[in-house]
C-alpha positions, 0 to 999 in steps of 0.5 A: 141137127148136130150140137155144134150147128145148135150152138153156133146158131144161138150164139148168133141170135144172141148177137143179133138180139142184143145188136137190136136191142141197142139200135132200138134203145140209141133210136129211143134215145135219139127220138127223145132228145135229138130235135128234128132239123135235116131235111128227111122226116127222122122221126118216122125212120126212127120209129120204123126203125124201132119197129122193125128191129122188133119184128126182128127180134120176134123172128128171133124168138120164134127160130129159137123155139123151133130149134129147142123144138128140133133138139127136143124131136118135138118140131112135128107137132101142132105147137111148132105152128105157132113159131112158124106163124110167128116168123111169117108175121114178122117178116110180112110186117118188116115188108110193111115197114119197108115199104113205108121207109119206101114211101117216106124216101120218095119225094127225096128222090124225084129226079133219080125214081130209080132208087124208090124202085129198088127199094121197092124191089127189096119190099117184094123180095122181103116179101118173097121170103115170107112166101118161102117160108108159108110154103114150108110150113105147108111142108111141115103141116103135111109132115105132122099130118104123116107122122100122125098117121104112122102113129096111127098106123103102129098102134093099129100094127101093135094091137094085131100083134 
């Protein structure tokens, strides 16, 4: 992975992390001084909203690592796993969460179910993606798993020699 791509990446978590971390602080702040009068339950959609900028946020930190671990050449090891599981974690619980945004938009949209079907298309896609991502860590557990048995292998290679 070139500096360039390693740099732009991290300029763009910085962004997004500081981006959530204002909506999260203006979601507080509404939470705590904006009295509820509309017609949707704000205060849910507002604590979902905190929460799901956080499992953002965690997804953020773990994709960090990974890519210190890229530069470092250190990503095919068993501590890789960890940030993996992480970003995997995270997005299974932003599904969640949009699945409860789904719920919680329902009854609003009796006459037109259309909209709570796609929102619920939009949960399995989310969802999908997490799939996406087990699947690569099954790619990355059979690259360490090979790369510890060519270690193996050079050093049985190197007592023979």
């Amino acid at each position: 992975m070139g500096k360039l791509a390693v740099h732009a990446l991290r300029a763009v978590i910085v962004v997004v992390l500081v981006g959530t971390v204002f909506v999260q602080a203006l979601m507080v702040w509404a939470l705590a001084t904006d009295p509820e009068d509309g017609a949707l339950p704000l205060t849910p959609l507002r604590v979902i909203t905190i929460l799901g900028m956080g499992s953002a946020q965690v997804a953020l930190v773990c994709v960090w690592r990974l890519v210190t671990m890229v530069r470092r050449g250190t990503v095919f090891s068993h501590a890789a796993f960890r940030y993996v599981d992480g970003v995997i974690g995270s997005i299974v619980a932003a599904a969640l969460m949009w699945f409860g945004v789904t719920a919680l938009n329902a009854p609003g949209q009796r006459e037109d179910p259309g909209v709570t079907v796609i929102m619920g298309g939009v949960g399995v896609a989310i969802l999908g993606v997490a799939l996406i991502v087990l699947v690569m860590r099954m790619l990355l557990a059979q690259a360490v798993a090979r790369d510890i048995e060519a270690a193996r292998m050079q050093a049985e290679l190197d007592e023979v020699i």
